[in-house]
Each structure stands twice: as C-alpha cells, then as structure tokens.
C-alpha positions as CSV (number, residue, x, y, z in Angstrom):
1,X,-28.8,184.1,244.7
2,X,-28.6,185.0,248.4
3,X,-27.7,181.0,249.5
4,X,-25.2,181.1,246.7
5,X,-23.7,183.7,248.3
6,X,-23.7,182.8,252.1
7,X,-23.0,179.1,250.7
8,X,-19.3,180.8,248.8
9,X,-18.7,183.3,252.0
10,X,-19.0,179.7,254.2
11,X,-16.6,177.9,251.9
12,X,-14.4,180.3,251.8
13,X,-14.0,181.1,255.9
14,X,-13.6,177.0,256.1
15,X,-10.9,177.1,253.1
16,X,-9.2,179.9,254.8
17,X,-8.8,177.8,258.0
18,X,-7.6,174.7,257.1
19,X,-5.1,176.7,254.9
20,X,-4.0,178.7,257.8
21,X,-3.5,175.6,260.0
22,X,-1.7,173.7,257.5
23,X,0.7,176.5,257.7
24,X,0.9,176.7,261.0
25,X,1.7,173.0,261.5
26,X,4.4,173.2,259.1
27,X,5.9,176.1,260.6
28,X,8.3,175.7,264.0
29,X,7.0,177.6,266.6
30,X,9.9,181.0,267.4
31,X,12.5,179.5,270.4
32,X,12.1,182.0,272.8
33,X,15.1,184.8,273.1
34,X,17.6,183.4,275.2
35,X,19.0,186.0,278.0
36,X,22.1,183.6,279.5
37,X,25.1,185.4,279.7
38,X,28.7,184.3,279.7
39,X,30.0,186.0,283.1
40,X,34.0,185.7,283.6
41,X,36.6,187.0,286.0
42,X,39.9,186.8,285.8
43,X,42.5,188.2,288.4
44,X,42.1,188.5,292.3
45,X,38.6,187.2,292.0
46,X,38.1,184.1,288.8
47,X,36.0,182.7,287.3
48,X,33.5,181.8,284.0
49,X,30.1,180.2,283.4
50,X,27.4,181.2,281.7
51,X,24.3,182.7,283.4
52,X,20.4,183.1,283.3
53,X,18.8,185.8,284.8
54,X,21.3,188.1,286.2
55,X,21.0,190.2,287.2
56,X,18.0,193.0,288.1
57,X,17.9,194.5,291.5
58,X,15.7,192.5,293.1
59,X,16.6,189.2,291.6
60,X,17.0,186.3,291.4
61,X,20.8,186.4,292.3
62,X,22.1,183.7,290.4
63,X,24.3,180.7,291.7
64,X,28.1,181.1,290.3
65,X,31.3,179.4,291.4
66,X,34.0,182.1,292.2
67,X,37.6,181.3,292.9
68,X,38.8,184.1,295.4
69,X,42.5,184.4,295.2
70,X,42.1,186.5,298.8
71,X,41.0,185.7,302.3
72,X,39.9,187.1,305.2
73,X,39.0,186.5,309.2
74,X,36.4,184.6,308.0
75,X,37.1,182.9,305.1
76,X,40.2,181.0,303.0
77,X,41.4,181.7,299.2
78,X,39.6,178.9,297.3
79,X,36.9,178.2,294.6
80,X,33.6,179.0,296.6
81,X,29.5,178.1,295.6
82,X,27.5,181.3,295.8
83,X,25.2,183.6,294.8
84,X,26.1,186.8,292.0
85,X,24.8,190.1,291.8
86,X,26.7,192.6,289.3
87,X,25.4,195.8,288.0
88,X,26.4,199.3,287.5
89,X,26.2,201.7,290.5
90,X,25.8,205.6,290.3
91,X,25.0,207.5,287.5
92,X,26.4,210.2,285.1
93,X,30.3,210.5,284.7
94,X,30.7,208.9,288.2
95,X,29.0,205.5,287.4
96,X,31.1,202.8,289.1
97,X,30.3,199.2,288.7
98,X,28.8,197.2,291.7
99,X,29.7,193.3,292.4
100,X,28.6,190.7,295.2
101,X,29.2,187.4,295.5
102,X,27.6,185.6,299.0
103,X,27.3,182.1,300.3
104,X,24.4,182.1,303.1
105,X,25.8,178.7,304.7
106,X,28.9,180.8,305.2
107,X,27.7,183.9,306.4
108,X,31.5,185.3,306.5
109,X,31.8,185.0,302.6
110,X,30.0,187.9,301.6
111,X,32.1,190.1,299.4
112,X,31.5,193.4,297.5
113,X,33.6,195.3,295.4
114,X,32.5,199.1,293.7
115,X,34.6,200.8,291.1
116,X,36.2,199.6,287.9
117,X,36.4,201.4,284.5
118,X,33.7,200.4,282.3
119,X,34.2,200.2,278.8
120,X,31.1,198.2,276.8
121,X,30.7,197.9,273.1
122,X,27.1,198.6,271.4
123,X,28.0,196.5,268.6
124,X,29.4,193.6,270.1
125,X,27.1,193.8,273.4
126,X,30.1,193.1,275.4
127,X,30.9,194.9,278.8
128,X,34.0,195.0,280.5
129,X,35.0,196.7,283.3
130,X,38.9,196.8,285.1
131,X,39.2,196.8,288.4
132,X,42.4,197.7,289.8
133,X,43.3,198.1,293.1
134,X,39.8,198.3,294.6
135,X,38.5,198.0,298.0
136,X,36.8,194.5,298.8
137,X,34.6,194.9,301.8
138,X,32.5,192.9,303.7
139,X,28.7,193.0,302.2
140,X,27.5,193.3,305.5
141,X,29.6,195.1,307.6
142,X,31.7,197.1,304.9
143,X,34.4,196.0,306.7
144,X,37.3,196.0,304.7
145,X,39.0,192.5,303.7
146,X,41.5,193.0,300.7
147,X,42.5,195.4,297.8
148,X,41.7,193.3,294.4
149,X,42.8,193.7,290.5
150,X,40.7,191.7,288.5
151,X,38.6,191.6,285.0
152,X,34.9,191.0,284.9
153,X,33.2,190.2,281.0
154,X,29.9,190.2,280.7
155,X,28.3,189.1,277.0
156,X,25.4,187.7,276.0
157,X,26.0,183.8,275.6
C-alpha cells in the first residue's frame, strides 16, 4: 500500500509539471511597463518627442531636440541637440517647476528656467505647467539670457 502511495504522489508531482509548463508555453510572457513619455513645448522654447527615462535627479538626462525661439552671447535662436532635465522644484504651496536643457559640445547652451503654474490631472496622468514671463538664466552662471512664455506637457506616452 505504501508504493502505491509514493508511486500516485510521484505521478501526480510529474502530471502537475508538465501541466504547468504547457501553460506556461502557451501563455505570452507580461511586456514590461513602459515609462516613455511624450515631452512637448510650445512657445519661447518648442518642441515634442517622446522620452525614456526622464527624468530622476541624478539621471540619465535624456537627449531632446529643443527649438529656442531666444538667443544669447553665446548662442543663436535655432533647433538645438541636447540633454533634458525637468522636475518640480520646492515644495508646499511654493512648488515651482524646474527645466534644463544643455548641449556639452556647446558649453554656452545651457539654459534653465524655474517657475510656471502647475496644473496636472490624476486621472488623465497629464502635467502641465505655464510659464509666462519667466527668467531664463544661464545653468552655470545664472546669468540672465531672456524672459520666456512657453507650455511644457508631460504625459505618459
């Protein structure tokens, strides 16, 4: 009676198996959440492509092609390769939002822009923030190069 018994116990484990991996095979494996974002400016700084990645404190700082409608000493209005960091800056009922936008081969396009009114929608997951009349200084030297007006959207993709 014992055999019987370890014999049906065995059978079973090695039924169970080959069920289980049947269903596996049959099953397509999860796709992996996708975190891109479509990232758009329109106004004094444009622009729209979507993004992976962007954009935690420390990085990475993703590329993005920006078309500054403003120049400076050091660089021309035109559509510009670069890196992107947006996020919001401050806390509480003073929480401004942060943007940077940088080109290391051109070490005089390094912009940065704080302020905005932020307005983002649980529901929808879709942030928005005005900008009007804002200083536009110089990331490295805060320096300041122009007053912009522009809209940035940021939704998930």
């Amino acid at each position: 009676m014992k055999g019987k018994l370890i014999a049906f116990v065995g059978i079973f484990c090695i039924a169970s198996l080959v069920i289980s991996g049947q269903e596996a095979q049959g099953k397509p494996a999860n796709p992996a959440p996708s975190n891109a974002e479509w990232i758009a400016f329109d106004g004094d700084l444009a622009g729209g492509q979507a993004v992976v990645g962007c954009c935690p404190n420390a990085g990475p700082f993703p590329e993005y092609r920006m078309t500054l409608l403003f120049g400076g000493e050091k660089f021309q209005p035109g559509t510009y390769d670069g890196q992107l960091f947006i996020n919001y800056y401050g806390a509480g009922r003073n929480r401004k939002y942060k943007v940077q936008f940088w080109n290391d081969a051109l070490p005089g396009l390094a912009i940065e822009i704080i302020g905005g009114i932020i307005d983002y929608d649980n529901k929808t997951r879709v942030l928005t923030v005005t900008f009007t009349n804002e200083k536009c200084v110089d990331l490295w030297t805060g320096d300041l190069i122009a007053t912009v007006t522009f809209t940035l959207v940021r939704r998930p993709y």
